[in-house]
N, C-alpha and C positions, 0 to 999 in steps of 0.2 A: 484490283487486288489491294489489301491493306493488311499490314501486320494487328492484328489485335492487339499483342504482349502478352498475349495469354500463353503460361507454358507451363505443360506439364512432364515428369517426371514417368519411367516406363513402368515404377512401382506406383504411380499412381491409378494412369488410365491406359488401357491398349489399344493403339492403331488396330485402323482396319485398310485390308490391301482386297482394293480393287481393280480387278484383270487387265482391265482395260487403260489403266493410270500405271500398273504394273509395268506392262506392254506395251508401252508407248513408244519407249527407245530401246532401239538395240541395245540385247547385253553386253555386258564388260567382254573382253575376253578374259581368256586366262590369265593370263598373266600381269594383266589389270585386277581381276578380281584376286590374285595371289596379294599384291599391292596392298590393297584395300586391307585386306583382312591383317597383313601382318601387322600395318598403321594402325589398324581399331587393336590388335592383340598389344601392341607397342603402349599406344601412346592412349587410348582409351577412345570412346565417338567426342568430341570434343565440339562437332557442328552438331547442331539439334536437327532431326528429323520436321521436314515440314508438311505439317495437316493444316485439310481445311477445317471447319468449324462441326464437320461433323465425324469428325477426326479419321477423314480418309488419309489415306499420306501421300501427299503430292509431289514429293523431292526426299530420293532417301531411301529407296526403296531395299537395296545393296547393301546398305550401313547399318540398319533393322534387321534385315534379317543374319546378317553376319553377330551384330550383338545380343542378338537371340540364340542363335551358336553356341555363343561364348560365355553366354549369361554374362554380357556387359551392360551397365545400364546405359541409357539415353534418354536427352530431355527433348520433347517436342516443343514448337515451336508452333500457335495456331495462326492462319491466316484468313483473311476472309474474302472469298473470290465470287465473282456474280453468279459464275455456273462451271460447270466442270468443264468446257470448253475453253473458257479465259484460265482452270486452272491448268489445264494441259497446252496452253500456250505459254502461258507463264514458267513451266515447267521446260518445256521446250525452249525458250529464251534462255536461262538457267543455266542448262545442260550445254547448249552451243556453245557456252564460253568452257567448258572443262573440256568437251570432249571435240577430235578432226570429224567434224561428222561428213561423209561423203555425199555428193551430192543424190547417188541411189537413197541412202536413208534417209536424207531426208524429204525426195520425195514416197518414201513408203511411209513417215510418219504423217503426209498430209492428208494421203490418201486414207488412210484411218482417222482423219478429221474432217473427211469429207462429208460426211453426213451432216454432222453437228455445223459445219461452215454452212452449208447447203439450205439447212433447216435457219439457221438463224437468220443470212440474206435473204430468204422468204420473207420470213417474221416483218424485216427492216423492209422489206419493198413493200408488204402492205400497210404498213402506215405512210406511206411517200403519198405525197399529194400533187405532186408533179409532172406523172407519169401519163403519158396522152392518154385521154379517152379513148381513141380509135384502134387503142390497141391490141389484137386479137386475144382472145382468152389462152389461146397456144402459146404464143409466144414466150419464150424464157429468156428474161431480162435479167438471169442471176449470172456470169461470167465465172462459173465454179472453175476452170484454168487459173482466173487473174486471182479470185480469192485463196485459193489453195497454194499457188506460190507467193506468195504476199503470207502466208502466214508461218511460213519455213525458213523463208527468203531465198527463193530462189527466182530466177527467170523465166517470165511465164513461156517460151516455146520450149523451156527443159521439161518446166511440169505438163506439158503437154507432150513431151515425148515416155517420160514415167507414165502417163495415165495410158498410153495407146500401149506401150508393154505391156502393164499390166493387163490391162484388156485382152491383148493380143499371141504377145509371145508365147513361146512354147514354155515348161519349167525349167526346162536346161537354159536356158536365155538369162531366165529371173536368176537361175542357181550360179550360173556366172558372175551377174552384177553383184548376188551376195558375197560372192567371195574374191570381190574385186577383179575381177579376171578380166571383165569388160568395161571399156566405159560406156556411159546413157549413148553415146551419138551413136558406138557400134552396135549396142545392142536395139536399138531404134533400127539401123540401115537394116540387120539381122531380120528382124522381127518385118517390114515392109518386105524384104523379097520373099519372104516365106510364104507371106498373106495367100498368093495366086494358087499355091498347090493345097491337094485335097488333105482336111484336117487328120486323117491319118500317117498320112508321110509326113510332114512336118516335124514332130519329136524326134526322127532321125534324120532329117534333111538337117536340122539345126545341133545336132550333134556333131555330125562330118561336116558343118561351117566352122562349130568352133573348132573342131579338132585343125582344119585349115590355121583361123585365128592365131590359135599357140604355134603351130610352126612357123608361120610369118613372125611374128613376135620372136620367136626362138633365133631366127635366121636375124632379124635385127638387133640382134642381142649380140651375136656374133661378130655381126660385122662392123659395131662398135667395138670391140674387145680388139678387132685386127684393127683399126682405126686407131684406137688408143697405144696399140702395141708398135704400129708404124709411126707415131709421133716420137715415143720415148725413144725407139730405135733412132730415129732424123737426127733427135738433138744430143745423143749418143757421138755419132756419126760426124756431125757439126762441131764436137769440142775435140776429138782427135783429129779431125782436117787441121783446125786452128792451131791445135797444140805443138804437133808435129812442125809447123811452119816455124816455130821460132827456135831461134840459135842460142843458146843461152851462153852465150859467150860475156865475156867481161866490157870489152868494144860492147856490144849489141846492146848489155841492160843499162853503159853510162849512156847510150844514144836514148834509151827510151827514159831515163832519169832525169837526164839532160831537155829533149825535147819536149817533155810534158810539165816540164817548170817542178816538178816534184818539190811539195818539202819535207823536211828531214822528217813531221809527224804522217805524215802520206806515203815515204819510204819503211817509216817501220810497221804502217797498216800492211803498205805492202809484204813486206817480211812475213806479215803473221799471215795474211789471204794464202802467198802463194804456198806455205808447210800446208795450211788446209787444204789445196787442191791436189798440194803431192798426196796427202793423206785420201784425196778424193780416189786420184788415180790405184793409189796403193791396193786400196777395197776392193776396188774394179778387180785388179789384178788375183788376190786371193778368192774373189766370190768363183770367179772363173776357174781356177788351178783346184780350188778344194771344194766346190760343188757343183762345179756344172761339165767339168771335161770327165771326171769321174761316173758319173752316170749318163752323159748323152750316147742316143744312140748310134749317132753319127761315128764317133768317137769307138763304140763296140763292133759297128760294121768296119770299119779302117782297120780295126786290128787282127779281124777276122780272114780279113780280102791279104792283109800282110801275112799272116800265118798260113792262109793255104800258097802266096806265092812262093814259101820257102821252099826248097828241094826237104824230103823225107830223108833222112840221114840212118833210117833203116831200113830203108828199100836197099836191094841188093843188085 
């Protein structure tokens, strides 16, 4: 890859978008693409679009057509790349640093470089001069796992468990990973126990696992929430055991003044800490009296269970 310095102007010369350089990376979301667009409406395309030399556009693709939109101009930037394959790695190198790319995209973006990775380590093994004669014509010495993750950067038993999904899984599996719902391992273990049943039950055998998936997930969700709720409660609990215990007698605070060597600037921190924890306690005291005894329900049944114990003052 090298920059030329050749740049043109969108009133000069027009890119051209091809599908497959289009499509390479996931789209924005929304609210990425909301971003994008109000920055080009804001501030103007200020990054130039990047074409190669025969002004495809290899970076940019979002930004172009948004200033096409808006009839904003934009200057290109030409680059010069060996083949479309270094420029869609190039491209792909680029984009990882702007964007979280998850490890599902990225291996679906290798797997649309398979070909081209596939074809080129051919190319490179048959110029190798080092390769044993005795080696059967069958044999395939191209490691397309190690190449395809090496070209994402991921780990090549992840990109081998992306390739056996793909291969493998049912659409609701894939449609899952798309929408983050799974990750590669589950969707991996998913897709192996499905393999043994007949390819017609599978699309709903893999629907009623995930449907399982999310309530597992859901019930783990929970019992975090009560986890978290029983901690805040503990140390709740913890600072009125403590609080209660002390005497705040006049004796009581020269002993702890006294014993703790206090000095006078440590006495008036003191001062100020403990108005903030009366202040602490105070809050306590109002969150509870003005919204939580007024609406709980604990609170509506007691008054209820009190009112039916009353005697009727109209019965006769």
């Amino acid at each position: 890859m090298k920059n030329t310095g050749i740049t043109y102007t969108s009133a000069e010369r027009s890119p051209v978008i091809l599908p497959e350089m289009a499509e390479l990376l996931p789209p924005l979301s929304a609210e990425q693409l909301d971003a994008l667009e109000t920055d080009l409406v804001n501030n103007g395309c200020y990054s130039p679009i990047i074409v190669n030399e025969d002004m495809v556009i290899i970076d940019g693709h979002n930004r172009q057509e948004l200033c096409e939109k808006h009839g904003l101009p934009y200057t290109m930037a030409v680059f010069s790349f060996e083949d479309l394959l270094e420029a869609k790695q190039w491209a792909l190198d680029t984009q990882k640093g702007r964007r979280n790319l998850e490890k599902w995209e990225l291996g679906k973006i290798a797997l649309k470089l398979k070909p081209e990775i596939e074809a080129k380590a051919r190319a490179n093994q048959g110029t190798r001069t080092d390769l044993s004669a005795t080696l059967p014509e069958s044999s395939d010495t191209v490691d397309t796992r190690k190449e395809l993750a090496e070209a994402v950067g991921l780990g090549e038993r992840t990109m081998g468990k992306v390739m056996q999904i793909d291969e493998n899984a049912p659409e609701v599996i894939k449609e899952a990973l798309d929408k983050k719902e799974l990750s590669i391992n589950k969707g991996y273990d998913l897709t192996r126990q499905l393999q043994d049943l007949p390819e017609e039950q599978r699309e709903q055998a893999a629907a009623e696992a995930l449907e399982y998936e999310k309530a597992k997930k859901e019930l783990k969700k929970q019992d975090a929430e009560i986890d978290r709720k029983g901690k805040i409660a503990a140390l709740f609990c913890k600072a009125y055991e403590k609080a209660v215990l002390l005497t705040p007698s006049e004796e009581n605070v020269r002993c702890w003044t006294d014993g703790t060597r206090m000095t006078p600037e440590e006495m008036r921190d003191t001062v100020k800490e403990s108005r903030e924890l009366a202040e602490v306690f105070r809050t306590i005291a109002d969150i509870i009296e003005q919204k939580i005894l007024p609406a709980d329900w604990r609170c509506a049944d007691a008054e209820s269970e009190e009112n039916d114990a009353q005697p009727d003052g109209n019965l006769a």
